[in-house]
N, CA, C and O atoms as CSV, one atom per row, in Angstrom:
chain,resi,resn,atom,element,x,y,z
A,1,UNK,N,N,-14.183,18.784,-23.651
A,1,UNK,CA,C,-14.056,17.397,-23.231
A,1,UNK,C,C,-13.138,17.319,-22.020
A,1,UNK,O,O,-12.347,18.261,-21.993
A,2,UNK,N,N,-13.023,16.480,-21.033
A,2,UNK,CA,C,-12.533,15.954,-19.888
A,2,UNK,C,C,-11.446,15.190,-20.330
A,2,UNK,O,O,-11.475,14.479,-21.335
A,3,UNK,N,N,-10.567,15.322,-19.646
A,3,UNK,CA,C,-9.739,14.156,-20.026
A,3,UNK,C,C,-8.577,13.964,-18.423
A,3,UNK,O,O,-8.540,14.782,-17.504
A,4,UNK,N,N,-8.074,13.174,-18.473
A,4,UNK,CA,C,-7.574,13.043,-16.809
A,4,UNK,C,C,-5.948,13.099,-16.652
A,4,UNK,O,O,-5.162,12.380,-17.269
A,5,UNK,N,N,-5.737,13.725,-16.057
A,5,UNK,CA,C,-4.263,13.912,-15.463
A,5,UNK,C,C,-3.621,13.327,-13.917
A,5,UNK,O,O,-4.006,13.932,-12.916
A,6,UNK,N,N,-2.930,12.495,-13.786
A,6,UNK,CA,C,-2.467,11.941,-12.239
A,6,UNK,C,C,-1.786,12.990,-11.970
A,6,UNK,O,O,-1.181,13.655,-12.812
A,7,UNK,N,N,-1.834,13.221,-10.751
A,7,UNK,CA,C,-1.223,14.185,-9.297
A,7,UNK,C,C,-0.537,13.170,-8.691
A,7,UNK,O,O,-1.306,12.357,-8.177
A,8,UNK,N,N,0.462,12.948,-8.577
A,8,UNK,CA,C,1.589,12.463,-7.354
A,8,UNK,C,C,2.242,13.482,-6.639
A,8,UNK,O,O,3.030,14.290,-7.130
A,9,UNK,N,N,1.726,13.389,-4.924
A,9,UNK,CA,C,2.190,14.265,-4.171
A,9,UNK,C,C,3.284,13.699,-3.249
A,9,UNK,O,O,3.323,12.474,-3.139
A,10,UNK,N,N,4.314,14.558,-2.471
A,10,UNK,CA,C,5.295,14.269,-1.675
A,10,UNK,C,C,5.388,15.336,-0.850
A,10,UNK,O,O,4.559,16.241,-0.947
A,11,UNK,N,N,6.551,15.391,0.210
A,11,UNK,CA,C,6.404,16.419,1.433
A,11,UNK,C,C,7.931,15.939,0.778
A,11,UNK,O,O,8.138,14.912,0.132
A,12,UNK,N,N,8.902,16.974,1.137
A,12,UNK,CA,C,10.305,16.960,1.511
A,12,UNK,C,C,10.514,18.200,2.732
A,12,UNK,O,O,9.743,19.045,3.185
A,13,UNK,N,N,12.180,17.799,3.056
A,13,UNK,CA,C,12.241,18.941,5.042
A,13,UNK,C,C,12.003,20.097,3.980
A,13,UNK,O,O,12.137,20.416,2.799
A,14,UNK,N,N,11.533,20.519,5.292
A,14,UNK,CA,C,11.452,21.921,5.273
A,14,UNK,C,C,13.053,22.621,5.424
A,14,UNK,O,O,13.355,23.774,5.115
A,15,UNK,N,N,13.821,21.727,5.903
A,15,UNK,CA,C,15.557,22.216,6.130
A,15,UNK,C,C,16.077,22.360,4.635
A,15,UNK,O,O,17.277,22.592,4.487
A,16,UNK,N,N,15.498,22.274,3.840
A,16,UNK,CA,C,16.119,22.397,2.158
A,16,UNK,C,C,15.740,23.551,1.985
A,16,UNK,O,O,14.812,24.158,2.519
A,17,UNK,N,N,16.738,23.985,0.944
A,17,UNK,CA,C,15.902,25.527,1.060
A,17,UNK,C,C,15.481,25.928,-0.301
A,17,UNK,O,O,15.565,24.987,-1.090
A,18,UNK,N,N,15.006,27.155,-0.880
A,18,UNK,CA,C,14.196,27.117,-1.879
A,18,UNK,C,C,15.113,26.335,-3.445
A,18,UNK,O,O,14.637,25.509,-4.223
A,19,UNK,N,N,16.803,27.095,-3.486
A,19,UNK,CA,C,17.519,26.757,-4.362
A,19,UNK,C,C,17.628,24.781,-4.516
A,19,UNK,O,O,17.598,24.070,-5.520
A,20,UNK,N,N,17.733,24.495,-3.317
A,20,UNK,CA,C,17.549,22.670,-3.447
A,20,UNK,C,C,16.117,22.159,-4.047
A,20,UNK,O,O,15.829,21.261,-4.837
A,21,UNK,N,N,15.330,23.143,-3.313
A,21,UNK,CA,C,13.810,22.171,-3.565
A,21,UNK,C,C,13.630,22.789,-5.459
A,21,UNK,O,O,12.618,22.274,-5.935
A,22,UNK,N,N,14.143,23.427,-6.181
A,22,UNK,CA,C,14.535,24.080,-7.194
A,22,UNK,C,C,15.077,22.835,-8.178
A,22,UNK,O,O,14.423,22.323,-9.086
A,23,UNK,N,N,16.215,22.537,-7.834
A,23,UNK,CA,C,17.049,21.699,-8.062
A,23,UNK,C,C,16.296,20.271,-8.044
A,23,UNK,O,O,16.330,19.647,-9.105
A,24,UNK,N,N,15.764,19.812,-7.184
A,24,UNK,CA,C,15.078,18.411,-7.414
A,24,UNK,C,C,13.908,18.582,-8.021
A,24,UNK,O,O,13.313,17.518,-8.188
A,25,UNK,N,N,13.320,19.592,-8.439
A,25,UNK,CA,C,12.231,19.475,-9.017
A,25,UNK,C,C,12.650,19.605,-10.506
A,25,UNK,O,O,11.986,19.066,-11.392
A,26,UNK,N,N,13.665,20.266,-10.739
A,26,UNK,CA,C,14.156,20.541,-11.857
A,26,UNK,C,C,14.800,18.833,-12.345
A,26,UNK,O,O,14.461,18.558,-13.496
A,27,UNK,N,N,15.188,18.317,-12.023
A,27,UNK,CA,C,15.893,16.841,-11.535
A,27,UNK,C,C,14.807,15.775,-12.174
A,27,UNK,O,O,15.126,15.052,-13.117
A,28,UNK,N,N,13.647,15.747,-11.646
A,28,UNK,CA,C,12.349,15.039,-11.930
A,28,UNK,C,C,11.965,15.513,-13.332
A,28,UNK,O,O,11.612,14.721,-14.206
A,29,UNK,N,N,12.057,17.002,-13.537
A,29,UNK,CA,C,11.048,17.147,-14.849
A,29,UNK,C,C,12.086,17.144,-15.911
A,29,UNK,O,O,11.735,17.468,-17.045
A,30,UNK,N,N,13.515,16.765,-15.646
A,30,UNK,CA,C,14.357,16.222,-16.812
A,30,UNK,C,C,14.029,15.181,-17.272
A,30,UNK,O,O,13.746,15.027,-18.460
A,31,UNK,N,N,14.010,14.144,-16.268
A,31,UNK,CA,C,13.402,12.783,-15.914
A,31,UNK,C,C,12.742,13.160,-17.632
A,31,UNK,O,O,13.508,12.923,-18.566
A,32,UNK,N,N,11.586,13.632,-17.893
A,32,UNK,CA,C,10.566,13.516,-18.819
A,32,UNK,C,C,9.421,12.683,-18.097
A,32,UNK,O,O,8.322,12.727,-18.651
A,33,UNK,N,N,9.551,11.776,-16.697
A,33,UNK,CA,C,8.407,11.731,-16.154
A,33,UNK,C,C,7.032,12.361,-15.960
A,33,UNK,O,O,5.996,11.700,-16.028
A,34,UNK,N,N,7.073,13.660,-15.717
A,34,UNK,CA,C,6.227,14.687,-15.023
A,34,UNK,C,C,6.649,15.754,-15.834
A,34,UNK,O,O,7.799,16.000,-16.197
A,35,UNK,N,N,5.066,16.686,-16.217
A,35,UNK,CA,C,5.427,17.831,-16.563
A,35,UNK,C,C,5.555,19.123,-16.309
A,35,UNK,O,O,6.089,20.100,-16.835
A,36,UNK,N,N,4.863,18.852,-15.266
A,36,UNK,CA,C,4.774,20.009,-14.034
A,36,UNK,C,C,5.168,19.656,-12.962
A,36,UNK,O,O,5.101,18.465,-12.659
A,37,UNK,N,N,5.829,20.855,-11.860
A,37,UNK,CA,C,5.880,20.719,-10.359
A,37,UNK,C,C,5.140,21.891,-9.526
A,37,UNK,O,O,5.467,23.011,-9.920
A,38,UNK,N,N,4.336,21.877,-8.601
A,38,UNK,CA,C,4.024,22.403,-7.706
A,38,UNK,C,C,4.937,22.175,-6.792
A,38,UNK,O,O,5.418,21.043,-6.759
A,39,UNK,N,N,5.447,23.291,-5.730
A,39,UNK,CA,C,6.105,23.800,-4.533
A,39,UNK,C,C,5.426,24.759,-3.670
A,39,UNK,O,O,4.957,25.887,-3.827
A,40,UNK,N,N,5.530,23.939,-2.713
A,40,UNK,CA,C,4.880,25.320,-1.775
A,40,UNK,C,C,5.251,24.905,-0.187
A,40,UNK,O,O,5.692,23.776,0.030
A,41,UNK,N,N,5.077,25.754,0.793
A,41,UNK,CA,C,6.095,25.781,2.230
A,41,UNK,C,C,4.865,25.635,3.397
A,41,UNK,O,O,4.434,26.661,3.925
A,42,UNK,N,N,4.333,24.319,3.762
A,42,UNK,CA,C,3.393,23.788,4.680
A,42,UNK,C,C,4.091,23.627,6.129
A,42,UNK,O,O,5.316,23.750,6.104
A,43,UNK,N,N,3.448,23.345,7.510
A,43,UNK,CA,C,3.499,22.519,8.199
A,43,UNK,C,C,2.646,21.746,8.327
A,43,UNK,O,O,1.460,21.913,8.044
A,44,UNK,N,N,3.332,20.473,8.929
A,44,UNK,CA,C,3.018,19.120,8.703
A,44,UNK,C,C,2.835,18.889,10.430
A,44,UNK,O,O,3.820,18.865,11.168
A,45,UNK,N,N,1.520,18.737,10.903
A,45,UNK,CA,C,1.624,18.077,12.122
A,45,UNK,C,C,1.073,16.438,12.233
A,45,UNK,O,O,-0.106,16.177,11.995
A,46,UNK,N,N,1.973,15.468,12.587
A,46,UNK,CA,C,1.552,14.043,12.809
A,46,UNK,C,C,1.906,13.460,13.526
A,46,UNK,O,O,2.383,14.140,14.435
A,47,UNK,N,N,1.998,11.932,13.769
A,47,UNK,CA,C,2.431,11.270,15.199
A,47,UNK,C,C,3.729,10.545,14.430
A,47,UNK,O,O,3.695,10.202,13.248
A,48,UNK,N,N,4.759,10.393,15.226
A,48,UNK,CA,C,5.550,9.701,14.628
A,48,UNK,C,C,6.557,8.570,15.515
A,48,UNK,O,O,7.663,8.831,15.989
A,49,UNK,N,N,6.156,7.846,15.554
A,49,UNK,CA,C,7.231,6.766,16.647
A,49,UNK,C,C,6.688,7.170,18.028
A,49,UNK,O,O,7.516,7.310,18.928
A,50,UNK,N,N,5.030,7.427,18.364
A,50,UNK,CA,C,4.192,7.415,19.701
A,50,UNK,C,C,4.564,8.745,19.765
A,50,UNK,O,O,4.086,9.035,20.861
A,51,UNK,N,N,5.175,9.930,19.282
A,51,UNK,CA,C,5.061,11.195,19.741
A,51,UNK,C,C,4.202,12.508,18.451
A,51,UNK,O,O,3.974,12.332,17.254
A,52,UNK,N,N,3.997,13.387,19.068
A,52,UNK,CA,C,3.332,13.875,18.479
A,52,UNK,C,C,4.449,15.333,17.698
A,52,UNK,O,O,4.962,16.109,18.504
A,53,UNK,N,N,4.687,15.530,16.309
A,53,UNK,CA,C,5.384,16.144,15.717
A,53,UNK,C,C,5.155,17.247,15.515
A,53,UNK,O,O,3.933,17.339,15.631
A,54,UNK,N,N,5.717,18.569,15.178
A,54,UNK,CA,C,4.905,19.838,14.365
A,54,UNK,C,C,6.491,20.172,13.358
A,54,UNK,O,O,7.618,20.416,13.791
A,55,UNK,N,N,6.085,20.079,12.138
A,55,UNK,CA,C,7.466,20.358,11.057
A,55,UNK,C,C,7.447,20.697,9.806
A,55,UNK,O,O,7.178,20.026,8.809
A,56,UNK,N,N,7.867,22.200,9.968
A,56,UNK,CA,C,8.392,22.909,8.264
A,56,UNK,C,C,8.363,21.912,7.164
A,56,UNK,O,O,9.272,21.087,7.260
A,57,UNK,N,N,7.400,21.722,5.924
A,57,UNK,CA,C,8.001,21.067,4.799
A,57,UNK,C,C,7.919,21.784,3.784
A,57,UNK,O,O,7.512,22.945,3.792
A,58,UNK,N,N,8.387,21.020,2.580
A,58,UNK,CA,C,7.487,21.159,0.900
A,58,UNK,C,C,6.682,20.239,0.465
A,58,UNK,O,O,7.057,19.087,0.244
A,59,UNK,N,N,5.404,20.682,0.284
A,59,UNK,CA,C,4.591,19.954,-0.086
A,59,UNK,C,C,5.298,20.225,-1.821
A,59,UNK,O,O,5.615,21.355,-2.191
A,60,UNK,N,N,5.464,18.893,-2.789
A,60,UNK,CA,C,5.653,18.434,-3.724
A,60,UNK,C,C,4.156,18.345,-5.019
A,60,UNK,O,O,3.905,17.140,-5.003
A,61,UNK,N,N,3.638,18.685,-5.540
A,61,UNK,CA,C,2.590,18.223,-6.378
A,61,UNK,C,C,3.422,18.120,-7.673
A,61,UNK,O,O,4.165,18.960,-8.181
A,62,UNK,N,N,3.045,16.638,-8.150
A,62,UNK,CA,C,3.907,16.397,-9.966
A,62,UNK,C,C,2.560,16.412,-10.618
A,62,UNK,O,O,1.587,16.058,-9.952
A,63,UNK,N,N,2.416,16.792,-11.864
A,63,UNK,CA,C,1.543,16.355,-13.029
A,63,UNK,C,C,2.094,15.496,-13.678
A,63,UNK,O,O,3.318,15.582,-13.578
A,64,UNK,N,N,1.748,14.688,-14.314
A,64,UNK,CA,C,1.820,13.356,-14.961
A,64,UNK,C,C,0.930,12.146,-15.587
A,64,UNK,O,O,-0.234,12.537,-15.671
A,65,UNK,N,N,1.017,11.342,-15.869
A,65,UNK,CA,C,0.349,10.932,-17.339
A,65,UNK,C,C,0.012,9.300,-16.300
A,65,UNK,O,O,0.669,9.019,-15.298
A,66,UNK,N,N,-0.851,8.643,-16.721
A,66,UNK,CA,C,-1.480,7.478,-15.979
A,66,UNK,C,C,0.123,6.152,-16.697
A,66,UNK,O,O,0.435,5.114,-16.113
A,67,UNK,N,N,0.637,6.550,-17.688
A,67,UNK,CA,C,1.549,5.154,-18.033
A,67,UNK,C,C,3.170,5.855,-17.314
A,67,UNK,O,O,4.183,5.157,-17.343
A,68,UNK,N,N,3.185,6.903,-16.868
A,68,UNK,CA,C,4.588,7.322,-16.681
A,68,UNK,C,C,4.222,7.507,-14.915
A,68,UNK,O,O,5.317,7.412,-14.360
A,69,UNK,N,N,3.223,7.708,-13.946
A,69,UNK,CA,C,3.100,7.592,-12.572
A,69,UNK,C,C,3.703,6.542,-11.723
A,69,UNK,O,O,3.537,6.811,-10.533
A,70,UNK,N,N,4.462,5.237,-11.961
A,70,UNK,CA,C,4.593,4.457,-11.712
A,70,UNK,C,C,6.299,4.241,-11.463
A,70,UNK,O,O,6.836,3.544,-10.601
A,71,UNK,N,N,7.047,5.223,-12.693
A,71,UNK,CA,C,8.042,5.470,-12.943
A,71,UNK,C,C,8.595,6.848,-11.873
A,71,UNK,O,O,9.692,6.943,-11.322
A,72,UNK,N,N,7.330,7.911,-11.813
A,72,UNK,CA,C,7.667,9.117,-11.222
A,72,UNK,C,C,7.775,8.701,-9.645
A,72,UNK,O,O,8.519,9.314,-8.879
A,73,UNK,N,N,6.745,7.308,-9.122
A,73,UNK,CA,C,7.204,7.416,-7.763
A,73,UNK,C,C,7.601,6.409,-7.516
A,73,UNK,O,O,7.024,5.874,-6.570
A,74,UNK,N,N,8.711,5.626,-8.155
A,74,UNK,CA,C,10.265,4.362,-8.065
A,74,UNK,C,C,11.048,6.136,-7.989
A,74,UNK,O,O,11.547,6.601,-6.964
A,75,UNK,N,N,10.966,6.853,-9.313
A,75,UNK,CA,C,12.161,7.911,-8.841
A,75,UNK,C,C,11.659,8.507,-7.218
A,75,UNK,O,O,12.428,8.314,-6.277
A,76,UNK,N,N,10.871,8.936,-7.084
A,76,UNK,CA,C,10.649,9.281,-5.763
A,76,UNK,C,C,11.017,8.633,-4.557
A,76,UNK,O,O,11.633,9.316,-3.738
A,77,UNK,N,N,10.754,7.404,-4.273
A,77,UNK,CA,C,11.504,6.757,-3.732
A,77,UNK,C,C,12.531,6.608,-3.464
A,77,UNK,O,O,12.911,6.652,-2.294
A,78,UNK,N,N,13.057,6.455,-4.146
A,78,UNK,CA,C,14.751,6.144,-4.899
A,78,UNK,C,C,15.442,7.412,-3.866
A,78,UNK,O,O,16.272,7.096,-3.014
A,79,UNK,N,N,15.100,8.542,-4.007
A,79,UNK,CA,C,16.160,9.850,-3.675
A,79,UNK,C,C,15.318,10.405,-2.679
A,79,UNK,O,O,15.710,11.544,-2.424
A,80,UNK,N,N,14.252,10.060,-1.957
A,80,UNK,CA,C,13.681,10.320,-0.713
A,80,UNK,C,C,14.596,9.864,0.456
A,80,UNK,O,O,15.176,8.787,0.596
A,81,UNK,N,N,14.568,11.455,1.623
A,81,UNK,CA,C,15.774,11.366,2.554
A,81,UNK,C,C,14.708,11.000,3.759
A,81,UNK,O,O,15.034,11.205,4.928
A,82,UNK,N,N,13.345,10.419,3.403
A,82,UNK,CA,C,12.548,9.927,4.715
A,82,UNK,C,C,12.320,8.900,4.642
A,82,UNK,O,O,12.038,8.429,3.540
A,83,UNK,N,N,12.350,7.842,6.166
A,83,UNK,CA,C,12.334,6.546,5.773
A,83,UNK,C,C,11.026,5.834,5.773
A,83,UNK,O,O,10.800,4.626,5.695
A,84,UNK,N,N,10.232,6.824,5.876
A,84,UNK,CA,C,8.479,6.512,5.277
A,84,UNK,C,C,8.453,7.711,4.255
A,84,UNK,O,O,8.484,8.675,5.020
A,85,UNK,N,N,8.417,8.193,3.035
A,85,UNK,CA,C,8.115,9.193,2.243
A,85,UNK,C,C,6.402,8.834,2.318
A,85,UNK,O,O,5.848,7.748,2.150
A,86,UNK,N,N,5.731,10.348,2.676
A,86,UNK,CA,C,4.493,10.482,1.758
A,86,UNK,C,C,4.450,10.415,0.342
A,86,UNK,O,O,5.013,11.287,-0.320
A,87,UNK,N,N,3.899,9.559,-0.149
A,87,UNK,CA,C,3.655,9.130,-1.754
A,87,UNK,C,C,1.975,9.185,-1.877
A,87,UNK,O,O,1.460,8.205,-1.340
A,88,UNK,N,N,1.317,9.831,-2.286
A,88,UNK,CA,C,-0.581,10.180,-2.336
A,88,UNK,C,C,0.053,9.753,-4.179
A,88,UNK,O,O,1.235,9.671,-4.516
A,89,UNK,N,N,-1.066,9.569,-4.994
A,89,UNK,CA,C,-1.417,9.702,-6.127
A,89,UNK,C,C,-2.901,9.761,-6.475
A,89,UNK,O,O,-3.731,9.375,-5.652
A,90,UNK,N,N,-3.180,10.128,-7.404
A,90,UNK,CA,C,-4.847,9.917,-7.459
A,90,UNK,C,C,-5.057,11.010,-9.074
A,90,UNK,O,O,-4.580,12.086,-9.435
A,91,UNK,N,N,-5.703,10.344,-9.479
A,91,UNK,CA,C,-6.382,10.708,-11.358
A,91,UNK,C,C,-7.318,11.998,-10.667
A,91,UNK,O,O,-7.927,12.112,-9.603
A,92,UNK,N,N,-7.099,12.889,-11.841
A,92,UNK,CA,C,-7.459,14.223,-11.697
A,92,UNK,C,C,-8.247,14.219,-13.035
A,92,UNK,O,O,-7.860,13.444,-13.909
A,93,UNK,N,N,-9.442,15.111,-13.297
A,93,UNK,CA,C,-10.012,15.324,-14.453
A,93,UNK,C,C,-8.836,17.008,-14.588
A,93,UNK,O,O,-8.264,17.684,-13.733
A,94,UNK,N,N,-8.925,17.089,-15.946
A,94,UNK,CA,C,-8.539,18.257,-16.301
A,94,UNK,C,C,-9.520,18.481,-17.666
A,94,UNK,O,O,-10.440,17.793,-18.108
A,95,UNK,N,N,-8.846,19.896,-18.191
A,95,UNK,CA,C,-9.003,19.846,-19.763
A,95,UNK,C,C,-8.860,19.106,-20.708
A,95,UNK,O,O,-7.888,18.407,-20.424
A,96,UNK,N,N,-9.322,18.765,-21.884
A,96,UNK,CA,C,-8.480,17.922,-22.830
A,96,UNK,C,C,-7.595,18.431,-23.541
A,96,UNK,O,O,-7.213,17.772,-24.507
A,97,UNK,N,N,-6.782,20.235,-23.192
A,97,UNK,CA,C,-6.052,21.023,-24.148
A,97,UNK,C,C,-4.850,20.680,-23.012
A,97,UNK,O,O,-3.651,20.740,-23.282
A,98,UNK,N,N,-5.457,20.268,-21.540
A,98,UNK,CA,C,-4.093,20.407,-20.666
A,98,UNK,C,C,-3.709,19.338,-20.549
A,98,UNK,O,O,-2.491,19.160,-20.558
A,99,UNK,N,N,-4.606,18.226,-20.396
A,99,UNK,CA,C,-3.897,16.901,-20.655
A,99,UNK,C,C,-3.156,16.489,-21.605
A,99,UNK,O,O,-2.307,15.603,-21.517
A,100,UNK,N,N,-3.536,17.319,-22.875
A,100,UNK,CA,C,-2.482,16.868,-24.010
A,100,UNK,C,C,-1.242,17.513,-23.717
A,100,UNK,O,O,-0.171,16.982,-24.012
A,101,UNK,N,N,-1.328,18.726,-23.104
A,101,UNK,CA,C,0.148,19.269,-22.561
A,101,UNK,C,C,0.562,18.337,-22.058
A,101,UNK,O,O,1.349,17.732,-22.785
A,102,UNK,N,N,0.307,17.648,-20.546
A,102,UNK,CA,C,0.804,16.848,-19.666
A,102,UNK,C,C,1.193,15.610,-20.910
A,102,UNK,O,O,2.404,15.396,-20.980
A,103,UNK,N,N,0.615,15.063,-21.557
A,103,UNK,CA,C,1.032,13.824,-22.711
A,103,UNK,C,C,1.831,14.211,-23.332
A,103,UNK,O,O,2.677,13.398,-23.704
A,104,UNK,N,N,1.944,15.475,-23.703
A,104,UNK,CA,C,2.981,16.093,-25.160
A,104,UNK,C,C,4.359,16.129,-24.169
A,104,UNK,O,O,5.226,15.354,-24.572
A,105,UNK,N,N,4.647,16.738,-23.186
A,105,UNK,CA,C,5.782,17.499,-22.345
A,105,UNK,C,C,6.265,15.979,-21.879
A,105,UNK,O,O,7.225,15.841,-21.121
């Protein structure tokens, strides 16, 4: 059976380094928001204030539950050091053995 899991994604600098981006992810999944974190080390090219950017990040992926997504990105917000944060969300099909993880955790 199918059953669905939300993805809320974020970018943080790339100037943090692995022990910080460690630390806030660890930070969130105390929370009990989210039960998973994805980390991983992208560049990000976009326009920003009419110029054109190229910049080191972390792309962020949370797992999380459709009644607790709402909560995971007010915390996101909240402790984001950009004054536009990327915030994506969007319902994911998964398993129904992993979604109950994501519900149970």
């Amino acid at each position: 059976m199918i059953d669905t899991v939300y993805v809320v994604e974020t970018t943080l600098s790339g100037e943090l380094n692995e022990a910080e981006i460690g630390h806030w992810s660890q930070s969130i999944i105390d929370t009990g928001l989210v039960s998973c974190v994805n980390i991983e080390r992208i560049t990000s090219i976009y326009r920003w204030e009419g110029k054109i950017q190229s910049n080191p990040e972390w792309k962020i992926q949370l797992f999380t539950t459709a009644e607790s997504k709402e909560k995971a990105i007010l915390k996101i917000k909240s402790e984001h050091s950009y004054d536009l944060p990327k915030i994506l969300c969007w319902p994911t099909e998964s398993t129904k053995e992993y979604s109950d993880w994501v519900k149970g955790e």
